[in-house]
N, C-alpha and C positions, 0 to 999 in steps of 0.2 A: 504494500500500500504506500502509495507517494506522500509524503508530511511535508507539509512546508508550514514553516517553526515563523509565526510572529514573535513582534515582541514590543516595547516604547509607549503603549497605552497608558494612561491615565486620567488623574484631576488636576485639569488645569485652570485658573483662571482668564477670565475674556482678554484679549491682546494678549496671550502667553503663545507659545510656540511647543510642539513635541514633534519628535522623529518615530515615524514607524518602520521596521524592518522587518525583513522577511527573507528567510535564506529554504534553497529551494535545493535537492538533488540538484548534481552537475547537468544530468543526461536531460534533464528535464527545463533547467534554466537556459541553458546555452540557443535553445533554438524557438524560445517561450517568447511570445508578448505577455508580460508580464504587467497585471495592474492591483487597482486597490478601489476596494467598492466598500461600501457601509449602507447599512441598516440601521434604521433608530424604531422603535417601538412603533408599531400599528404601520408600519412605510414596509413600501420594498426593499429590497435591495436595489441600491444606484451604483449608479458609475461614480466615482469619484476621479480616478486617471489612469493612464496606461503608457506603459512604454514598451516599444519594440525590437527585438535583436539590435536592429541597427540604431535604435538611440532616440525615433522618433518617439513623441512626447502631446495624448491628448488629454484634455480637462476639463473636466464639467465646467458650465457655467460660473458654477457657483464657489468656485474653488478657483479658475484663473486668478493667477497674480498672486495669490498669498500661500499657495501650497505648490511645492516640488516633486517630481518625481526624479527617482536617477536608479540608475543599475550600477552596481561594480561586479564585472563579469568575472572578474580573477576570483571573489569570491561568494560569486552565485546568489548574491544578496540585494533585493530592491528596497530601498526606500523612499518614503515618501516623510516630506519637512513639512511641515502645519505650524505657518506663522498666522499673526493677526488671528486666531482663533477667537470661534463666537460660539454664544450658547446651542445655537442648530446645527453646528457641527457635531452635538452629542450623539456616537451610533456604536454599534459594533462595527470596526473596521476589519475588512478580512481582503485576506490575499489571496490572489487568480495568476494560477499559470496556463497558458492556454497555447497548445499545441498544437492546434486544428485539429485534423483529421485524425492525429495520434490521441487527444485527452485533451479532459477542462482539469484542473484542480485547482481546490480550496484548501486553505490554511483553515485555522478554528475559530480564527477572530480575534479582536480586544477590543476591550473599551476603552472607548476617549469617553472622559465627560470633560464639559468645559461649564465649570459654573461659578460663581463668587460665595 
């Protein structure tokens, strides 16, 4: 079974910033578009952003400008940097590697809250 390991959630206050990570098997990272979605209670799951083998880089609306994504391929790991945090960014954040035709996988999640 493929595990991809988050990690960086928590309680942040509004304007605070956190890093999430997410380290993925080699065989499955190296050829993944690799992104990062969250859930908040009674919602779906959304896009939040994604990045691809070669570095491209999309982003929810609502997230332009104040949140990053990036890969470091040497060590199989995405992250995503959440600045300027607001209370509706509270969700479970989960990590997607996605394969195409080979597999989708999921990480387990974490939570951001962002509250005062």
């Amino acid at each position: 079974q493929v595990q991809l390991v988050e990690s960086g959630g928590g309680l942040v206050q509004p304007g605070g910033s956190l890093r999430l990570s997410c380290a993925a098997p080699r065989n499955i990272f190296s050829d993944s578009t690799m992104g990062w979605y969250r859930q908040a209670p009674g919602n779906e799951r959304d896009l939040v952003a994604t990045i691809q083998k070669g570095g491209r880089t999309n982003y929810a609306d609502s997230v332009r400008g104040r949140f990053t994504i990036s890969r470091d391929n040497a060590e199989n790991t995405v992250h995503l940097q959440m600045n300027s945090l607001k209370p509706e960014d509270t969700a479970v954040y989960y990590c997607r590697a996605d394969l195409g035709l080979h597999g989708l996988y999921w990480g387990q999640g974490t939570q951001v809250t962002v509250s005062s």
